[in-house]
N, C-alpha and C positions, 0 to 999 in steps of 0.2 A: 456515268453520264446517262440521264434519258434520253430514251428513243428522239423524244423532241427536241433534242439539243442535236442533230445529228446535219442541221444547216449552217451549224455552227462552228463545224469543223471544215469547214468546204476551204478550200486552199488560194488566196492571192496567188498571182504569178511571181512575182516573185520569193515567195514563199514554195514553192510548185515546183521554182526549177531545182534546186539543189535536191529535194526529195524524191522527184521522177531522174532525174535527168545526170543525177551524180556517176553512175558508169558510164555512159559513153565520155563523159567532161573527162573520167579518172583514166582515161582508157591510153591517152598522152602517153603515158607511166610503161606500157609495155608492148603496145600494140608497132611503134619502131621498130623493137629490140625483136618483136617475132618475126618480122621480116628480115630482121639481117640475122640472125640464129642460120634462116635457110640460105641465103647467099654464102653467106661468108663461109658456112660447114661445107660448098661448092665449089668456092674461087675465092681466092683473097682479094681481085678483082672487081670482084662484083659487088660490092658495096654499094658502090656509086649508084646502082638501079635501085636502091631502097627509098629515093627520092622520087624518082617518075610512079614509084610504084603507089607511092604513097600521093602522089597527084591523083592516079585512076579510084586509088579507093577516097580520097574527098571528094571526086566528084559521083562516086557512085552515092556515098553519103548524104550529097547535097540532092541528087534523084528520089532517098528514100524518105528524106525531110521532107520536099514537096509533094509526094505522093502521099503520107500520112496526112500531111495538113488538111488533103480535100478529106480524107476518112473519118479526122475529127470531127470536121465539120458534118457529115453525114451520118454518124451513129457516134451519142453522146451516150448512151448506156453504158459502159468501157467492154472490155470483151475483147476490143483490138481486132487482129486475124479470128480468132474463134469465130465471134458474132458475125465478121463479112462473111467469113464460108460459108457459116450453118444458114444464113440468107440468100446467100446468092451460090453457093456449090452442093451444099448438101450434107448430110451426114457423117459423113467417114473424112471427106477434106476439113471438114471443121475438127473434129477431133485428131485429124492428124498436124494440125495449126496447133490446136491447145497442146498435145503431147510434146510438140519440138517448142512450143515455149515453156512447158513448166518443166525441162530439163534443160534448156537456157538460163532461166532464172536458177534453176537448182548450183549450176554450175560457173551460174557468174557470182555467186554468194562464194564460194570456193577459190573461181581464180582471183576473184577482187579481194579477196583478204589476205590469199598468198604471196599476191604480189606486191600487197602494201609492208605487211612481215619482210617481202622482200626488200622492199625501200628501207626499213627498220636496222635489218643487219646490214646492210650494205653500209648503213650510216657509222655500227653500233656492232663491231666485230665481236662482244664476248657473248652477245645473244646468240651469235647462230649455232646452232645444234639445237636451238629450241625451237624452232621455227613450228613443228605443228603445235605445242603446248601454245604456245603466240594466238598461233588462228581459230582455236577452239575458244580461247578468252574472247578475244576479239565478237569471234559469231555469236557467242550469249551474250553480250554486252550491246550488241546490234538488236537481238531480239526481244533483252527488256526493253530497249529503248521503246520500240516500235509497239511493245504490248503496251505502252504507256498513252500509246493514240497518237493517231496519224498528224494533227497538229504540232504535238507537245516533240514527236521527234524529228521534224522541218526546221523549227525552231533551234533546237539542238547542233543540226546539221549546218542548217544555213553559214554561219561563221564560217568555218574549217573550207566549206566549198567553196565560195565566194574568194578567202584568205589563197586556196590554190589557186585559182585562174587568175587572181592580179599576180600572185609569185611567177607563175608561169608567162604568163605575158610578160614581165619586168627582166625575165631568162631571156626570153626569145630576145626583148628589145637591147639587153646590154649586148647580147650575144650577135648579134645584127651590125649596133654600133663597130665593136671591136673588130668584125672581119670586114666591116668597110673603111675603116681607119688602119689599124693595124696589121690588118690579115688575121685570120682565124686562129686562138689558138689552139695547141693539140690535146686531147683526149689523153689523158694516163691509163693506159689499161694492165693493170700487176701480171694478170693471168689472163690473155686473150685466149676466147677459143681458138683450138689447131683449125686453121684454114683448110680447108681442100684443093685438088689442084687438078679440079674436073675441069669440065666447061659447061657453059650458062646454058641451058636448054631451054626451052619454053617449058617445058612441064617445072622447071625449076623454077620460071618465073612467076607461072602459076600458084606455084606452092607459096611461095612467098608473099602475094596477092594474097591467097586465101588467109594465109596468119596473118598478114596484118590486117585483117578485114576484121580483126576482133575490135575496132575502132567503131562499128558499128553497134554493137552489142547495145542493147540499153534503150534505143531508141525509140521502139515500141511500147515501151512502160507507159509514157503517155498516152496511146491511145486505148490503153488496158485500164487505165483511173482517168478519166473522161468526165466522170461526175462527181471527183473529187474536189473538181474546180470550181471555182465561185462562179454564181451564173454570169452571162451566158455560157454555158461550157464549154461548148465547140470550140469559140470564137476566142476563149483564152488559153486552151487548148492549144488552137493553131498557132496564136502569138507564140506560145513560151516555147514550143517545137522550132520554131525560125530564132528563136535567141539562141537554143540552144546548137541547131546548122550552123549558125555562125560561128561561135565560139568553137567550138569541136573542130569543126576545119581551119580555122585560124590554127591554135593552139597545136595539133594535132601536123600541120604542113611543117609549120616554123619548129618543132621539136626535131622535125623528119630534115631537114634544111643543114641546121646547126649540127646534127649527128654527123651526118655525112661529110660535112667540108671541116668537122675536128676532127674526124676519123676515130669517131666512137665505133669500140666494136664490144660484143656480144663476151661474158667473161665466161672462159671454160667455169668457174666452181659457181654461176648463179650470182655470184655479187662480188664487185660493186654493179647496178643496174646501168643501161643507157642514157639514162637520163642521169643517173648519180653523177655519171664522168662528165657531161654534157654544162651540168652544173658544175662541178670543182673544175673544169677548163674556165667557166667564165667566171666564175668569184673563186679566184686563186688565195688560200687560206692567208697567203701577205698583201693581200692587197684589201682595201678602207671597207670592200662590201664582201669581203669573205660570210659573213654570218647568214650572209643570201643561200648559201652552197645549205646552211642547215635549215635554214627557212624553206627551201624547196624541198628538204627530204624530209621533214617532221609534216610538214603540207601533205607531200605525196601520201606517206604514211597513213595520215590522216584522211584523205579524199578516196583513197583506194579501200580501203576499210568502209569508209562510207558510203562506197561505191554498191556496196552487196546491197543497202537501205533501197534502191532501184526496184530489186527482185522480193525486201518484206514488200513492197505496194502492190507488183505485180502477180506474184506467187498467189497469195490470200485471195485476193479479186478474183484473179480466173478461176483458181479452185470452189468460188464460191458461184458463180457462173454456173460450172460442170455438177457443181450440186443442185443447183436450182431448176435445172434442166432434166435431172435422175440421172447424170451420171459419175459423179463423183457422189459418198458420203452422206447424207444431209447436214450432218455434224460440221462441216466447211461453212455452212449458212450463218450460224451462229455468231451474232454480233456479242464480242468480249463488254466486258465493264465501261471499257474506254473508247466503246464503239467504232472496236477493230476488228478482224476476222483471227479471232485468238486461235482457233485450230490450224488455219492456213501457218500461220507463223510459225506455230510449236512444231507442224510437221518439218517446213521446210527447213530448220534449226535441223531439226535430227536427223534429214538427209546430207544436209549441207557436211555437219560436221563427221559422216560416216564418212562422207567420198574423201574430206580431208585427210581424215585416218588412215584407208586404202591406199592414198596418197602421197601419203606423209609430208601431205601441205609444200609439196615442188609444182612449183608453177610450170615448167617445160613438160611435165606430167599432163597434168589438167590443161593445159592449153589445147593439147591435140582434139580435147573433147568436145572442144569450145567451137562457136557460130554455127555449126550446122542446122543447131536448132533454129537458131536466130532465123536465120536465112530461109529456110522450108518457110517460118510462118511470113515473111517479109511478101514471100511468091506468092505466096493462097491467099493472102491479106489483098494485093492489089489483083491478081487476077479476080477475086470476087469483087474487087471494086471498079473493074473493066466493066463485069458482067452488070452490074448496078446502073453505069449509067449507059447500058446497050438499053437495056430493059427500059428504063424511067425515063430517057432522052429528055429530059429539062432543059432549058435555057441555057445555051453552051456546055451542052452534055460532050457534042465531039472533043473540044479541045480538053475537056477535064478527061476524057478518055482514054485521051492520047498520053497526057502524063502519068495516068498509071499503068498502059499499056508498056511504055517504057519501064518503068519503076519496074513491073511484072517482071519481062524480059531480062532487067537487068539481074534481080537478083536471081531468076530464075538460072541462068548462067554463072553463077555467084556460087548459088547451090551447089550445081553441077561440078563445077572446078574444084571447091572446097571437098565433095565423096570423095572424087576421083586424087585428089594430093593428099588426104590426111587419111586414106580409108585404112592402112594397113600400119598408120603410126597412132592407132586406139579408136580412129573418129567411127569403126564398126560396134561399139560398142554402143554408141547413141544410136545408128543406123538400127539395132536390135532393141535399142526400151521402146523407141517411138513409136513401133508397130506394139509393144508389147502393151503399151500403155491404152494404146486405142483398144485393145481384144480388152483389156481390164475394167476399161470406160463401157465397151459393148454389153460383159457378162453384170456388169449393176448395174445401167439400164434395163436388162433382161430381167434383173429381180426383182427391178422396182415396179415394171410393168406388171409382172407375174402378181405380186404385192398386192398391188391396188384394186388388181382385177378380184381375188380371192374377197377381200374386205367386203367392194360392191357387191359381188356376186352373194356373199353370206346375209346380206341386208334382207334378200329374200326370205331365207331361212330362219332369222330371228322372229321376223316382222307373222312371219307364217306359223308361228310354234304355237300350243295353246297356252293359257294363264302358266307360268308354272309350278312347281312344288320346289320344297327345301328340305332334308334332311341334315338334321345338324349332329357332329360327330364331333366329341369333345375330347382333346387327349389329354389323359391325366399324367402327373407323374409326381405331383404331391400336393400336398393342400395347404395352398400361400395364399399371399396377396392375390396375384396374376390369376392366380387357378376361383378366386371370387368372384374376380371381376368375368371370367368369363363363363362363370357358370351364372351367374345373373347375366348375360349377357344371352348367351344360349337362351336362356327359358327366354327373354321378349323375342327372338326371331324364327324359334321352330314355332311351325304351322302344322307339321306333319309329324313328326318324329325325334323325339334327342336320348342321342345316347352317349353314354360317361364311357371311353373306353382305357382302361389301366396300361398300361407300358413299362412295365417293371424294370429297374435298371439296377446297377451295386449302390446306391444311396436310396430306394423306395423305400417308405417305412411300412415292415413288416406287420403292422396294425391298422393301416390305413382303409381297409376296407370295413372295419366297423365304425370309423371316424367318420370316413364318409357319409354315410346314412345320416347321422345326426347333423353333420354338414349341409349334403344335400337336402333334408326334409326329405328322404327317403323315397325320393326322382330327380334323375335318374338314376336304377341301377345301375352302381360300377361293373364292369364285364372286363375281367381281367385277360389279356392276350398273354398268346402264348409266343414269345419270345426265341424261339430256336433258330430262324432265320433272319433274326438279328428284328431291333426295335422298328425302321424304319419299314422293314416287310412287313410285320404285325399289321401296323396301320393300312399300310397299301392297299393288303388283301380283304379287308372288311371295305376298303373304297371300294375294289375290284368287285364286291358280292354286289352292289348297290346299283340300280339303274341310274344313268348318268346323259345327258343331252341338254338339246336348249330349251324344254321343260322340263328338266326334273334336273334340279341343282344337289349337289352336296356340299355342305358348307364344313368344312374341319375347321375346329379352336384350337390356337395354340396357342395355352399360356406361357409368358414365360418372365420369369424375376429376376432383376439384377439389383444387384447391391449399389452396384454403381454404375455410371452409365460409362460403356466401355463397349465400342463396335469389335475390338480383338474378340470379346469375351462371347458377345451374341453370334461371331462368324461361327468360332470356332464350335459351337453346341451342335448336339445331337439335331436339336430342333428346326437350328436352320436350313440344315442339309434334308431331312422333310420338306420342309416348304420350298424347296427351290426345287425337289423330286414332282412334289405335289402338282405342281405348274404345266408340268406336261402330262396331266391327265385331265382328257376332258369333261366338262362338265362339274369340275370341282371349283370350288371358292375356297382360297387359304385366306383363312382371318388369324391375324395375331394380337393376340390381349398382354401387353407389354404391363411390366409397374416395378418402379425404380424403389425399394425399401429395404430395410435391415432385417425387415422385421420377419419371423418364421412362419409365424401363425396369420389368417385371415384378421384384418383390420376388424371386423363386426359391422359396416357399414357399407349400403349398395346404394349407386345413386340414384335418382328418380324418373328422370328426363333421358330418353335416348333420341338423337337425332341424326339422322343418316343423310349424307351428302355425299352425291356423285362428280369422283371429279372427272371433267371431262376435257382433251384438245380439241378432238376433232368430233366429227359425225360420221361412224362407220358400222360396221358390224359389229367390230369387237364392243365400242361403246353402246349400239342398242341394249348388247347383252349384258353390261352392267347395268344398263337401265331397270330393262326386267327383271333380275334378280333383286336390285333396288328396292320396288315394288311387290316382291313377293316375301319382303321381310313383314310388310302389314306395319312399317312403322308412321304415325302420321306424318311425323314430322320428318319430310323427304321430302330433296331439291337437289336439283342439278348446278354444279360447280363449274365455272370456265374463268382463265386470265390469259387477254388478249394481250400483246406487246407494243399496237399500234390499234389507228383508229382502224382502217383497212381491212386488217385479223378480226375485230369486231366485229364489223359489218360482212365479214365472211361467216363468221363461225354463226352469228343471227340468224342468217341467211338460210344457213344450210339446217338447222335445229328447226324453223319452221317448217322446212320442205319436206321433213322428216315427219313432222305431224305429232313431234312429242306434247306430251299431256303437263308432262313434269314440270313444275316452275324450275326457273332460272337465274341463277345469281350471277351473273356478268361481269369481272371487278377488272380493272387495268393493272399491267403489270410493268410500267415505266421502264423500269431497267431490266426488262427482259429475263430476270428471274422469278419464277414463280415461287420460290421460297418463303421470301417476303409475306409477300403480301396474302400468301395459303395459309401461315402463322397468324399473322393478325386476325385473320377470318377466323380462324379454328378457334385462337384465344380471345373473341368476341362471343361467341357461345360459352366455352369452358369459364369464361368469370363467375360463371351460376356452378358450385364447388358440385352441385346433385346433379350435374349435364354431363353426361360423358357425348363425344362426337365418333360414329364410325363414319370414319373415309372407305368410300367404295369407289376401289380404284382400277378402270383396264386394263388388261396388261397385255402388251403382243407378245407373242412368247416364237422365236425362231431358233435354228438348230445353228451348228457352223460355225464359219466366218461370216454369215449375213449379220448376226449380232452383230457383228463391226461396222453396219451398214444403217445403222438405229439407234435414235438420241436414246439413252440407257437413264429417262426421267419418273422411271416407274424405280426405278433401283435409287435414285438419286432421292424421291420421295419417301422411300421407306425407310432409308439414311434417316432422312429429316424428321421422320414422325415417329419412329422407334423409342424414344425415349420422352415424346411430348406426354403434357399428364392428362390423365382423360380423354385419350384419343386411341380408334381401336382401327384399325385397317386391315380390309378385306381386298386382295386381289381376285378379279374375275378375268382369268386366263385367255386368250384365245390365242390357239394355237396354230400357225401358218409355217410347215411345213413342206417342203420339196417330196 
């Protein structure tokens, strides 16, 4: 899809709820059962409070609905808690919002699949021992969906979501019926968990609060895809968040109701679930609606699975946030094919299904890990939005105040109670990424800063150099196709000096040095190296003899011929491992003279026309310095290359090419779908139709040490991919090096 199609994906409301809003709807499914797990492992007793308790968390639910609705309406960019902290708190609270939700989302991707597998086996006794093999299919079936575009997987989902909330409501209502008619009937439980035969404390009821408060989970997705929504965005935003209060605490009381007066309990081996029995009491396998007991659990199955769909929205979004801001990645920015955040996805796929691993996909496991994140951003989200309308006092700014001052308070005590009950049953292990994740977010911020400043700062330095010079250094290593083209290639762009230098290896031919001569036209002398400390030193050290800066360039050729076009075959050579040496030495230009032929001997034939094009993204240091080097080939025929993705990027990248005071003409071409691949080919193969035109691409390259690589679209590597085997086309890398 084009960039321009991207208002086209914007989401109806009800299209919007089942794709934000499907975890907290699926959450029915176990957010009961986590509350009676802690009761019932306390006092057989105590069941009966799994009801009041489950009254405290709808209404705490119903506070965190209202409170987000003013937030939608107030910042439509999505972001969620991030954006209100990093606005109204600051630095360090905003990234400690973003961390406790992209380990929410990581972990509601995990428990929402485990516990739909749950609902599976519970139905479907000869599945279980497969349960993690289950939830790994599940989560990559979830992720093509979603790489498929955020529309196309709405659509998808819609059914299944919708299909559980009438199954579920049609539960509660039979189930309603029958205990007001007949009296309630009883729960089967094969293997109930062993009761305890403490007594109820308040920290126990606390605890139990806290687990079921995974009922909450989910809820913030909407204010994190904000502008997925069809205009207005707030404004349907706030709608589809009040459908979704309702439905949740409906759904969510009446499951909590019917447990308790069937006397569902919690099963020691994991299945049958609470709802499984909850259901088979009410459509009793002999009675006209038994098929309902499967219909709820192929449903459940289904919702709870599509429950993780919540976190592909939210995961992608924020991480693409933290990118855009210099603290995650910039690779997170990157709109997919289908005008999704395809890195966001892929990553949270590969976290998801690791914790499941570690796990082995037991929901009583993962649960312990689960809300704290939720919660931390729930508190920073409304307290930044207290601080919002202190500051901005609008038009009934008190009383909007006062509702998220609440909201604050509430979850802020939410938070509290869930440390202190789950701290020492796993939940310290989220307590330890969250802060890790912030110091992770600090130290690439730090680089990106470091980064940018080096680039500007080197602007001076280009801009300040005189004309420069070129030394061009040819490396031989037989005389082909490859080794023609760049030796007519050499003679049009030394200015200064060219030299042929030999590299002898176990296939050089022993005669090659009087072949050359007649080859060459008897210039360059071939200058044979001496090879003792291996080929790739040879060459180093004649770079090493050479003065090297931002005037005085060295240019190395390297030929190289394949039979066939095979990336295995070019990694593995001698040659390549040069040229990616080469890179970190400054001052040098690696040009490679690729030619795909059978043939052994030089063709007989040089083309006529060389024309050199700079391709450019940006306007920095590193690309002045392709510039000038550009220009110091003496070729006439040279212009600068750029493909924007949007109109925007265009009138940025214009903008800043002026301001720069470049001389060089400019070929400006759009790049629709966001890859330059395209539309670089076409360009290139609009010159090459003239069979005497070869094109060198002169391309910049940043060159970093480490794991910052990881920190850098890798589109200079992607290009070389792409143009290594193009015909009459010759690429020169000009390095610049940024180093710690």
């Amino acid at each position: 899809m084009a960039s321009g199609e991207l208002e086209e994906t914007l989401l109806p409301k009800w299209l919007a709820l089942p794709i934000f809003a499907s975890d907290p709807l699926s959450s029915v499914a176990y957010a009961t059962e986590a509350a009676l797990v802690v009761l019932v492992a306390v006092s057989a007793t105590a069941a009966h409070l799994a009801f009041p308790i489950s009254l405290a968390i709808a209404a705490l639910l119903a506070i965190v609905v209202v409170s987000y609705r003013q937030t939608v309406r107030v910042y439509e960019s999505s972001g969620g808690a991030y954006v209100v902290a990093k606005e109204n708190l600051g630095r360090i609270p905003s990234l400690v919002a973003a961390a406790a939700l992209l380990t929410d989302y990581v972990l509601t991707v995990a428990v929402s699949v485990a516990a739909g597998v749950l609902a599976l086996t519970s139905a479907v006794a000869s599945l279980r021992g497969h349960e993690l093999t289950l939830s790994l299919a599940f989560v990559a079936l979830i992720a093509l969906a979603n790489l498929r575009g955020v529309k196309e997987a709405g659509t998808l989902f819609a059914l299944p979501t919708y299909a559980f909330v009438t199954s579920i409501f049609v539960l509660i209502g039979a189930g309603f019926t029958q205990c007001a008619t007949n009296g309630c009937p009883r729960a089967v439980v094969d293997h109930p968990l062993a009761p305890g035969v403490g007594v109820v404390t308040t920290f126990v009821v606390l605890r139990a609060f806290a687990s079921g408060s995974t009922a909450l989970t989910g809820v913030e997705a909407i204010a994190n895809g904000v502008n997925a929504f069809r205009r207005p965005h707030g404004r349907n935003a706030a709608a589809t968040l009040g459908i979704l209060g309702a439905i949740a605490i409906a759904m969510f009381v009446g499951v909590s109701w019917l447990a308790v007066h069937m006397h569902a309990r919690p099963s020691a081996t994991g299945t049958p679930s609470v709802l499984s029995e909850v259901a088979r009491a009410t459509f009793p396998s002999s009675s006209a609606l038994g098929f309902m007991y499967w219909v709820v659990q192929v449903l459940t199955l289904a919702v709870l699975v599509l429950a993780a769909n919540t976190s592909y929205q939210g995961f992608p979004r924020l991480a693409a946030l933290l990118a855009r801001d210099g603290y995650f990645a910039r690779q997170f920015t990157n709109l997919g094919d289908r005008l999704v955040f395809s890195n966001g996805i892929v990553v949270l796929t590969a976290i998801a299904c690791a914790l499941l691993w570690v796990y082995n996909a037991s929901v009583d496991s993962l649960i312990h890990l689960y809300v704290i994140g939720v919660f931390t951003a729930f508190t920073l989200s409304q307290a930044g939005m207290v601080r919002h309308w202190w500051r901005s006092r609008d038009p009934g700014w008190w009383r909007r105040l006062s509702v998220n001052a609440v909201g604050a308070l509430a979850t802020g005590l939410v938070t509290a109670v869930v440390v202190w009950t789950k701290f020492a049953g796993g939940a310290w292990l989220v307590l330890v990424a969250i802060p890790l994740i912030v110091l992770g977010c600090l130290g690439v911020n730090r680089h990106y800063r470091r980064f940018a400043r080096r680039l500007s700062a080197g602007v001076g330095a280009v801009r300040g150099a005189r004309a420069p010079t070129n030394e061009v250094l040819l490396v031989v290593d037989s005389i082909d196709v490859a080794t023609e083209g760049a030796l007519w290639y050499s003679k049009q762009i030394h200015q200064r000096r060219l030299r042929a230098l030999l590299v002898p290896g176990r296939h050089t031919d022993p005669g090659i040095r009087p072949r050359w001569w007649d080859f060459a036209e008897a210039e360059p002398r071939l200058e044979v190296l001496s090879t003792a400390e291996g080929r790739m030193q040879a060459v180093l050290e004649e770079v090493w003899r050479l003065p090297r800066g931002e005037c005085d360039f060295v240019t190395v050729v390297v030929p190289e011929q394949f039979k066939r076009q095979s990336l295995l075959s070019a990694a593995g050579r001698t040659s390549f491992r040069l040229k990616l040496r080469l890179l970190s030495e400054s001052g040098v230009v690696v040009t490679d003279v690729p030619a795909v032929s059978p043939r052994r001997r030089p063709e007989g034939h040089t083309p006529k026309r060389l024309a050199v094009r700079v391709l450019l993204a940006g306007v920095h240091a590193g690309s002045l310095r392709a510039i000038n080097y550009a220009e110091s080939l003496g070729i006439e025929d040279t212009r600068a290359v750029s493909f924007a993705f949007d109109e925007e990027e265009s009138k940025r990248f214009v903008d800043e090419y002026h301001r720069a005071a470049i001389t060089m003409p400019l070929d400006l071409s759009a790049a629709h779908y966001r890859d330059v691949g395209t539309p670089l080919l076409a360009y290139i193969r609009g010159l090459t139709e003239d069979p005497d035109t070869v094109v060198n691409i002169v391309m910049p390259e940043i060159v970093v040490r480490g794991w910052a690589r990881l920190l850098h679209n890798q589109r200079a590597l992607y290009i070389k991919r792409l143009l290594l085997f193009e015909r009459h086309v010759i690429l020169s890398s000009v390095p610049y090096q940024v180093f710690r």
